[in-house]
C-alpha positions as CSV (number, residue, x, y, z in Angstrom):
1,X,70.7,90.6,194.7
2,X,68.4,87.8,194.4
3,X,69.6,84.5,192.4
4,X,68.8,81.0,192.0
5,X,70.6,77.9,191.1
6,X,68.8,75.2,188.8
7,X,70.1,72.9,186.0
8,X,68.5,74.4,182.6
9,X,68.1,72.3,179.6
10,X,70.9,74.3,177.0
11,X,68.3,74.2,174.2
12,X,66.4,77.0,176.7
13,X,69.1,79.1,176.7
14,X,70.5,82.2,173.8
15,X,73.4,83.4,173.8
16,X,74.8,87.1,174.9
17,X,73.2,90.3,173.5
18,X,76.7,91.7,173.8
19,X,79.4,88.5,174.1
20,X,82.8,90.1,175.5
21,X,84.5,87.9,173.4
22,X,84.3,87.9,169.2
23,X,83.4,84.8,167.1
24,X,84.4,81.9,168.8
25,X,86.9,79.8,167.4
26,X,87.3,76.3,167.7
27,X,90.3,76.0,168.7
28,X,89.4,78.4,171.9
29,X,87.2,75.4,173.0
30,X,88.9,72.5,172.1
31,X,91.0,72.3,175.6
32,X,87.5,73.5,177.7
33,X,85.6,70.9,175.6
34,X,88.1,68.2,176.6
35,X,87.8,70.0,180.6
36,X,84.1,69.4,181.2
37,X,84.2,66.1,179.1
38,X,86.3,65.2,182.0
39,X,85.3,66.7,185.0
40,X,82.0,68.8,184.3
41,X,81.7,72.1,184.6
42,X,83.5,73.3,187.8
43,X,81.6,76.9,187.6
44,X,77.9,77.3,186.9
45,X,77.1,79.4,183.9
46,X,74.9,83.0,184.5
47,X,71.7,83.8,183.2
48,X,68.9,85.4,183.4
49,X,64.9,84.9,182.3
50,X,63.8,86.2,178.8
51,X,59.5,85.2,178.9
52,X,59.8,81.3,178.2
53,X,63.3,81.0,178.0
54,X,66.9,82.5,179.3
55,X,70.0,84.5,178.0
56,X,73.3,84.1,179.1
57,X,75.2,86.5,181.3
58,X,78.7,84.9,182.1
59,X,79.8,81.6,180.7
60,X,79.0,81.9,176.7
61,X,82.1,79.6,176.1
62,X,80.7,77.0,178.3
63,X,77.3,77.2,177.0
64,X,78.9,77.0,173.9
65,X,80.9,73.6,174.8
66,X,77.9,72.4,176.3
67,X,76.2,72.6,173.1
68,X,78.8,71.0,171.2
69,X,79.0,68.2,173.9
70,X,75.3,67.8,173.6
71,X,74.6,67.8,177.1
72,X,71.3,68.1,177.8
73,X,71.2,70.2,180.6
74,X,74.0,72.7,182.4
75,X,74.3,74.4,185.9
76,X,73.3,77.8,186.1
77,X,72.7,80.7,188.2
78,X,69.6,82.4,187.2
79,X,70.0,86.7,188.3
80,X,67.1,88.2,189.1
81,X,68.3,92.0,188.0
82,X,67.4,94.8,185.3
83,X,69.5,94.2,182.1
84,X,72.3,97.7,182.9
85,X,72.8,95.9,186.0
86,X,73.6,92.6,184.6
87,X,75.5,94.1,181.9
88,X,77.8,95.8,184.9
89,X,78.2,92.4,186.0
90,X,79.0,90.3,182.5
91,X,81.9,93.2,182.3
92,X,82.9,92.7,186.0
93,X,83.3,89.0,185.8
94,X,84.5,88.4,182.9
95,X,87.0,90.6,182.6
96,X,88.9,88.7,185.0
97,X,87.7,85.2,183.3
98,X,88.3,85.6,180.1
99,X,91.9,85.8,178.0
100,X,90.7,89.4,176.0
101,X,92.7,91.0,173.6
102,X,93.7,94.5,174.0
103,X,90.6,95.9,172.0
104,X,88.3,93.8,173.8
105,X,89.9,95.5,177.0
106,X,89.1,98.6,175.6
107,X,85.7,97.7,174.7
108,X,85.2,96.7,178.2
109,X,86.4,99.7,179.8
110,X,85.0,102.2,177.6
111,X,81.4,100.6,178.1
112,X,81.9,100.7,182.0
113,X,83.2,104.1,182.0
114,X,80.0,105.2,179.6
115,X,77.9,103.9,182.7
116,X,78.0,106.8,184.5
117,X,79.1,105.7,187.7
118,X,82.3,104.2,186.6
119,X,85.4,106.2,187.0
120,X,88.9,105.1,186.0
121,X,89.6,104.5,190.1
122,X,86.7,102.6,190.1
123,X,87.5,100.8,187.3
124,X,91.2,100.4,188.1
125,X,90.4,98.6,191.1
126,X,87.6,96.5,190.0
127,X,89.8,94.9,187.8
128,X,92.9,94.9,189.6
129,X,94.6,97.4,187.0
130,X,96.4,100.7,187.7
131,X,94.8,104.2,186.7
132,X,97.4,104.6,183.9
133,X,96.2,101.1,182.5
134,X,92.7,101.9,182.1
135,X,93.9,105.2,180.8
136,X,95.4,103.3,177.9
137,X,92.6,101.6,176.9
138,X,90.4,104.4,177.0
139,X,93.0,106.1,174.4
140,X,92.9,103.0,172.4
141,X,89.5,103.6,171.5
142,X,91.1,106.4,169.0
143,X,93.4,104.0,167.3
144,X,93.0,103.3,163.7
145,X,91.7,99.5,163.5
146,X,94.9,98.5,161.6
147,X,97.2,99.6,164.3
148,X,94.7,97.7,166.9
149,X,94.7,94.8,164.8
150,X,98.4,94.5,165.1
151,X,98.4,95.3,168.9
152,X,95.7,91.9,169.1
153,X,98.6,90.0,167.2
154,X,100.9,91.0,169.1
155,X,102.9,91.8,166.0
156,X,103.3,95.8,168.2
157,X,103.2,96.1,171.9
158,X,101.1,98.5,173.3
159,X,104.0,101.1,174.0
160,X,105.5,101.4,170.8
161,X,101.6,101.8,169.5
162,X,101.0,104.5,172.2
163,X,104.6,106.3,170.7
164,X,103.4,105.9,167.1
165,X,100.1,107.8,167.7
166,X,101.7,110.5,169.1
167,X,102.9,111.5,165.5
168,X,100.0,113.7,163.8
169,X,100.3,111.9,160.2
170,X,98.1,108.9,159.6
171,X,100.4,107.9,156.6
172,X,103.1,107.9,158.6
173,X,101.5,105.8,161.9
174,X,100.8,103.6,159.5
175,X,103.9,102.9,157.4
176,X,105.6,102.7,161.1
177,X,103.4,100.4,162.2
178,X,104.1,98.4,159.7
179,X,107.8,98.5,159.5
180,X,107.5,97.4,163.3
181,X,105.3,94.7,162.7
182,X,107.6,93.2,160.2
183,X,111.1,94.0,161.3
184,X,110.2,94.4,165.4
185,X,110.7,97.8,167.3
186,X,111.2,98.5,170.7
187,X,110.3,101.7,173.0
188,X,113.7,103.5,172.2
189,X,113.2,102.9,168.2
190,X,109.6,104.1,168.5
191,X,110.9,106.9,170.3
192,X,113.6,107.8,167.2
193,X,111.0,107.8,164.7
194,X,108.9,109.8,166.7
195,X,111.4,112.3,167.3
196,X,112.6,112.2,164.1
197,X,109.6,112.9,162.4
198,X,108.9,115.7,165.0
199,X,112.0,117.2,163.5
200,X,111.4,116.9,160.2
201,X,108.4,115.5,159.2
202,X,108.6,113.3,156.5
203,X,106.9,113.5,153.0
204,X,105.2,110.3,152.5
205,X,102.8,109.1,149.7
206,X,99.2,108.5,149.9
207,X,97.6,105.5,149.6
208,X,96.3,106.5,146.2
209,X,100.0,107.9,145.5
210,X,101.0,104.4,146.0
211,X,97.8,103.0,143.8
212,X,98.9,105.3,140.8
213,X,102.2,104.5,140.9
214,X,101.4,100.8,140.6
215,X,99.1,100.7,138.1
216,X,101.5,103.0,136.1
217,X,104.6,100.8,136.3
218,X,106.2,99.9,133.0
219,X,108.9,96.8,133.8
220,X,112.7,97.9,132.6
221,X,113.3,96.1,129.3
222,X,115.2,92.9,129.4
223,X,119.0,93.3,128.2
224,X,119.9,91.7,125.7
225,X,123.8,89.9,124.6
226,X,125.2,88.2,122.2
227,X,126.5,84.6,121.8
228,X,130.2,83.9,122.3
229,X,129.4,81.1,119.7
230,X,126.9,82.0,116.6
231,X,126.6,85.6,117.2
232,X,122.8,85.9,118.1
233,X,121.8,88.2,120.1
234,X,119.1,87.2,122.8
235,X,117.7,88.7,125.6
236,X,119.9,87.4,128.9
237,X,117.3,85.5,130.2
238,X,117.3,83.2,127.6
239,X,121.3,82.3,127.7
240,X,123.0,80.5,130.1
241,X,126.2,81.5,131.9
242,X,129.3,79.7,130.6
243,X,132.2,79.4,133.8
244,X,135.3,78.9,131.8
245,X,139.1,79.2,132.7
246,X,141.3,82.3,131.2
247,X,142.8,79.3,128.9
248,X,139.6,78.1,127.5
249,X,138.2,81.9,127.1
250,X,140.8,82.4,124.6
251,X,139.7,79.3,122.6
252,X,135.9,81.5,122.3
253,X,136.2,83.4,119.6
254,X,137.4,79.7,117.6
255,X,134.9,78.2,118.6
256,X,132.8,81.0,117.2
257,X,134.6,80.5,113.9
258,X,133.7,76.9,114.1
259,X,130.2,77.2,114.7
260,X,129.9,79.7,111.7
261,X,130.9,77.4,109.0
C-alpha cells in the first residue's frame, strides 16, 4: 500500500466519516492533551486526501488535541487507498488503540464481519480475541440499548447481561437488569433468576401498567389523635411525641384538667 509522511496544517484536516469512538469528552483528552504538550505526538496521525483537503483515518483524538493545543501543523501519514479499504484499516488499528466500550466493540465487529471477507476467525485473531468473544459482541447487537447502556457503565458485566437475555420477556430482562444494576448480581444469581423464571414465569406489569398505576395513586389519609392536654384532635403530623416516665403519664390526664379550665 502506498503512503506518505508529511506534516499537514490541522486546519486541512476533517474529522472521521465514521469515528470509532462517540462524542468526545473532555475529560478523555485532558491527560493526552497534557502528553503531546510535553512530548509531541509520539505516533503520527492517518489520513487520507479529500480534493483540497484530508480526512482522518486513525488518530481523531489527537487531531482533536492538536486542535485544542492550536498547533499549527501535525504529523501524518497520508494512505493512498479506496475508502472500504481504509475503513478496514481505521477498525484494525484502532481497535487495539483505543479504550472502546462494549457497544463500540460490537459496532466494530459487526461492521468487519458485514465486509464480506471477515469471519469470526479472522476477526478473532486480528484483534487478538477468542472466537467466543467476538461471538458475544455479535449477539450484543440484539440487546435492548438499556441493557447495553448498563453494560458501558459497568453497572452489569457482560455475563450476567448474556444470562438475562436468555429469558423471552422484555419486562422481565429489564426489571433484572435493573435490580442488578442497583443491588449487584453475579453469574450464579443471574442464573437463579433465569431458572426461576424458566420455571415459572413471572407476571409482571407493563410499562403502561406501571404509568396507570401512578397517575391513579390516591395517598392514605393522614391519621389523626388527640391531645393528652386540650382534647384536640389533629392529624399526627402536626403533634409532637411526648417521652414521659410511667410516673409522669399518670399526672396526663391532670394536666388535661388543668389545661381545660
Amino acid at each position: 500500500m502506498s503512503k506518505e509522511y508529511a506534516e499537514i496544517a490541522v486546519d486541512l484536516i476533517d474529522d472521521p466519516d465514521n469515528p470509532l469512538r462517540g462524542n468526545i469528552h473532555d475529560t478523555e483528552l485532558a491527560e493526552l492533551m497534557q502528553s503531546m504538550a510535553l512530548y509531541g505526538l509520539m505516533h503520527p496521525i492517518t489520513i487520507y486526501r479529500t480534493e483540497n483537503r484530508f480526512k482522518a483515518v486513525i488518530g481523531h483524538r489527537r487531531l482533536e488535541s492538536a486542535r485544542r493545543l492550536h498547533w499549527p501543523t501535525i504529523p501524518t501519514i497520508i494512505q493512498l487507498s479506496d475508502t472500504h479499504h481504509l475503513r478496514e484499516m481505521q477498525l484494525h488499528e484502532n481497535i487495539h488503540r483505543e479504550n472502546l466500550r462494549p457497544s463500540e466493540e460490537s459496532n466494530v465487529v459487526i461492521e468487519l464481519a458485514s465486509a464480506g471477507n471477515w469471519t469470526v476467525t479472522r476477526i478473532a485473531t486480528a484483534m487478538g480475541k477468542s472466537a467466543a468473544w467476538v461471538q458475544e459482541r455479535i449477539e450484543m447487537d440484539a440487546w435492548p440499548d438499556g441493557l447495553l447502556d448498563l453494560v458501558d457503565e459497568k453497572k452489569v458485566s457482560i455475563g450476567v447481561a448474556r444470562i438475562l437475555m436468555r429469558i423471552p420477556d422484555d419486562n422481565a430482562v429489564k426489571y433484572l437488569a435493573n435490580q442488578a444494576a442497583h443491588a449487584g448480581a453475579t453469574i450464579a444469581q443471574a442464573q437463579a433468576w433465569y431458572q426461576s423464571y424458566m420455571t415459572k414465569p413471572w407476571q409482571l406489569p407493563t410499562p403502561e401498567e406501571i404509568e396507570a398505576a401512578r397517575q391513579s395513586y390516591q395517598p392514605p389519609p393522614v391519621p389523626k389523635a388527640t391531645c393528652q392536654g386540650c382534647n384536640i384532635v389533629l392529624n399526627i403530623d402536626q403533634m409532637t411525641s411526648i417521652f414521659a416516665c410511667p410516673g409522669c403519664q399518670n399526672l396526663l390526664p391532670a394536666l388535661s384538667k388543668t389545661a381545660k379550665h
